[in-house]
C-alpha positions, 0 to 999 in steps of 0.5 A: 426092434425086428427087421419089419421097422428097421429100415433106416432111420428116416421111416423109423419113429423117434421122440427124441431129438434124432435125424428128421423122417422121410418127407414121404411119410410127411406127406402123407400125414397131411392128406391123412389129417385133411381126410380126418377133419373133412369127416369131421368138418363134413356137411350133406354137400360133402356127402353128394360128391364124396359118395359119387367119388367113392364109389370108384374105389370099392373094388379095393375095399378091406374086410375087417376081421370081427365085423360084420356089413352096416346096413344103409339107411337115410338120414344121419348114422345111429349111434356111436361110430368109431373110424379109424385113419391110417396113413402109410408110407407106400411109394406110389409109381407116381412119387417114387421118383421124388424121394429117392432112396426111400423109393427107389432104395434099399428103403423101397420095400415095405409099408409102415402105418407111420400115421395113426388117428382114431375118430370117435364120434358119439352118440346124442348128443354129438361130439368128436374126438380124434386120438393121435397115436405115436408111431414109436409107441410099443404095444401088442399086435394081434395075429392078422389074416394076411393076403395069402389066407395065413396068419402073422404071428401075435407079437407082444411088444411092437412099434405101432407102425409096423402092424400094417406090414405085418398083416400083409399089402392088401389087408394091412389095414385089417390088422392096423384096426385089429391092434387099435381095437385091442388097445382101446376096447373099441369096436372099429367097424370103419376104416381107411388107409392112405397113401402119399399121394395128392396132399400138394394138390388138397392143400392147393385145392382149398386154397392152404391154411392159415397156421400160427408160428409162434416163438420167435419162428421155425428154422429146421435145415432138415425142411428148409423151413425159415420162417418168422413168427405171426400167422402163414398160409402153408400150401403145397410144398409149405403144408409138406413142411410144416406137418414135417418138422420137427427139428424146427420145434422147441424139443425137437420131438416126434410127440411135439409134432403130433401137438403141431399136427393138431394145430393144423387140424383145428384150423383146417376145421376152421377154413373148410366151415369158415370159408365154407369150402364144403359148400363149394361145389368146384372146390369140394369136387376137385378136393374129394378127387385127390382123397379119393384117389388115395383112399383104400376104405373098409368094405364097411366105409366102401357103401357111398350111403355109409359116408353120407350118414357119418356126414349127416353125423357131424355136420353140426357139432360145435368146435369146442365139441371137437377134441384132439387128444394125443394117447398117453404115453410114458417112456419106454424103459427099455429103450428112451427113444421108445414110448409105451402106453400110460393104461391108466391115464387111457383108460380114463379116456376110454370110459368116458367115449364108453359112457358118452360123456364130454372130455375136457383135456386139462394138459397146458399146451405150452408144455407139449413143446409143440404149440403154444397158446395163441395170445393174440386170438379171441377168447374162447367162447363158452361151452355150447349147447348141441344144435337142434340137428344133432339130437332132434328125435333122439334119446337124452344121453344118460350123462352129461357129467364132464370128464377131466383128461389126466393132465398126462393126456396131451389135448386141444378142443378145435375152440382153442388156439394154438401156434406153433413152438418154434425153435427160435426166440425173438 
């Protein structure tokens, strides 16, 4: 591995049972996954305030090499959208004294994009699916234009979390999308970097989420996670934690994390439609200025108009239409702490997005050592057929044939209910 991911081992992926990471990079995982799920929960109120917050950050807006500006228009986006969030481990001034070291340290210099999720939203009728990529996944990272004008060096075999640094402090974002799209043969035109900040006060903003802890609960002395299994509303420090452990699930591993990540996802989706929190003037207005102030958009994202059609996009598309699925992977043969692409497994999963097809993860999620099935919740129900408002004047999708996943292919619809893997038995 180079020097660029090797800055201790606390901001360095694992899959295996090693030393908890930062809290810094956890945190910033909480607000990358509430900035997810707000655009894939969105509805028009949503839209309102977001654009007139966003407006205020298009100054640090990323151009994206390969893309070119999307027109604005009213009414909802037309066609497929591809939007990718990467959330990195920067100490912001207002953090750095919190997490010592990793701030303030050695460890202070550099940025890895520790959190890699690519939200695909297809076209009529409406679906969504958000794919979770491994930090410690060893892939090719593409040449980048960097700040400076010059140009980071092609790298055959890197960790995934190292693009953003390759590719320079102001244009990370570009190369992060750049190593994404040569992975999966998407075209990404919209993008997003996030930092630490502001996760303490989004969960506080909607009032904390109810996650399932299952097992006989999660006890993780690297958290100070202590909890006893039934359902929990974590906000604040407590959302910090959950999304942080690891130690405290059944393997102990980086990718029985991303299935736990997952379940907070699903059920962040649930609260925000739910209790429409979206609907809520004050709550929306106070959750939209923290994301926002941590949001570094494409130039393409940057448009107000732009966030509005993808809101306009996804406002009606139904929770077992929201797919949560972590990219296949197999062990790294060269190192077991490593993992490498599963291209087969993948390219399953990209020719079904490509050809607009429904996706059905076929995986037990009682194998992924993060979550298990939640038993007590309702069943359930029946696959559902897209409202009226997601495909109103549209052309019929030419297939509606279900693709089903690989088994090797980690994934949850936002209908399932999960609870968490805890280490402990009862």
């Amino acid at each position: 591995m180079s020097q660029t991911t090797k800055r201790g081992r606390r901001t360095v992926a694992r899959h295996g049972a090693l030393k908890s990471p930062s809290p810094v990079g956890q945190f910033l995982k909480i607000l990358a996954v509430a900035v997810a799920v707000v655009l894939v929960a969105g509805a028009g109120v949503a839209a309102y305030y977001v654009t007139n917050l966003i407006s205020t950050v298009s100054d640090k807006a990323v151009a994206i090499e390969g893309q070119g500006s999307v027109p604005p228009n009213i009414g909802a986006i037309e066609g497929g959208v591809n939007l990718l969030i990467a959330g990195t481990d920067e100490c912001a001034p207002e953090f750095a004294a919190a997490f010592g070291d990793r701030c303030t340290g050695a460890d202070a210099g550099g940025e890895l994009n520790d959190v890699n999720l690519l939200v695909h939203i297809s076209d009529n009728p409406r679906r969504v699916t958000v794919i979770s990529f491994p930090r410690d996944l060893m892939v090719p990272i593409p040449s980048c234009t960097r700040d400076d004008g010059s140009t980071a060096s092609a790298m055959s075999k890197q960790q995934i979390n190292s693009a953003y640094m390759n590719g320079g402090t102001k244009t990370g974002l570009n190369c992060v999308v750049k190593t994404v799209a040569e992975l999966s043969g998407l075209s990404i035109p919209f993008a997003a970097k996030v930092n630490f900040g502001g996760v303490i006060n989004i969960t506080d903003a909607i009032g904390g989420v109810d996650v399932c802890i299952g097992n006989g609960g999660i006890r993780d002395r690297y958290t100070g996670i202590d909890w006893p299994a039934g359902m929990r509303t974590v906000q604040g420090l407590d959302a910090l934690q959950f999304l942080r452990t690891r130690h405290g699930l059944e393997n102990g591993s980086d990718l029985a994390r991303i299935s736990n990540q997952q379940q907070y996802m699903s059920r962040l989706a649930h609260k925000l439609v739910a209790e429409n929190v979206l609907a809520d003037p004050a709550t929306l207005l106070k959750l939209a200025t923290t994301a926002v102030d941590n949001v570094t958009p494409s130039q393409s994202l940057a448009n107000p108009v732009t966030l509005a059609q993808i809101a306009l996009a996804v406002k009606s598309v139904p929770f077992d239409q929201i797919v949560f699925v972590q990219y296949p992977v197999n062990t790294d043969p060269a190192d077991v702490n490593r993992v490498v692409p599963n291209y087969t497994a993948a390219d399953e999963l990209w020719a079904a997005l490509a050809a607009n097809q429904p996706i059905v993860p076929t995986s037990d999620p009682n194998n992924t050592g993060g979550v298990v099935v939640d038993t007590t919740a309702p069943t359930a129900p029946a696959p559902t057929t897209p409202s009226p408002d997601a495909t109103a004047g549209a052309t019929p999708a030419p297939s509606e044939s279900a693709v089903q996943l690989d088994s090797s292919i980690p994934g949850t619809t936002a209908a399932q209910a999960t609870c968490s893997a805890g280490n402990l038995r009862g």
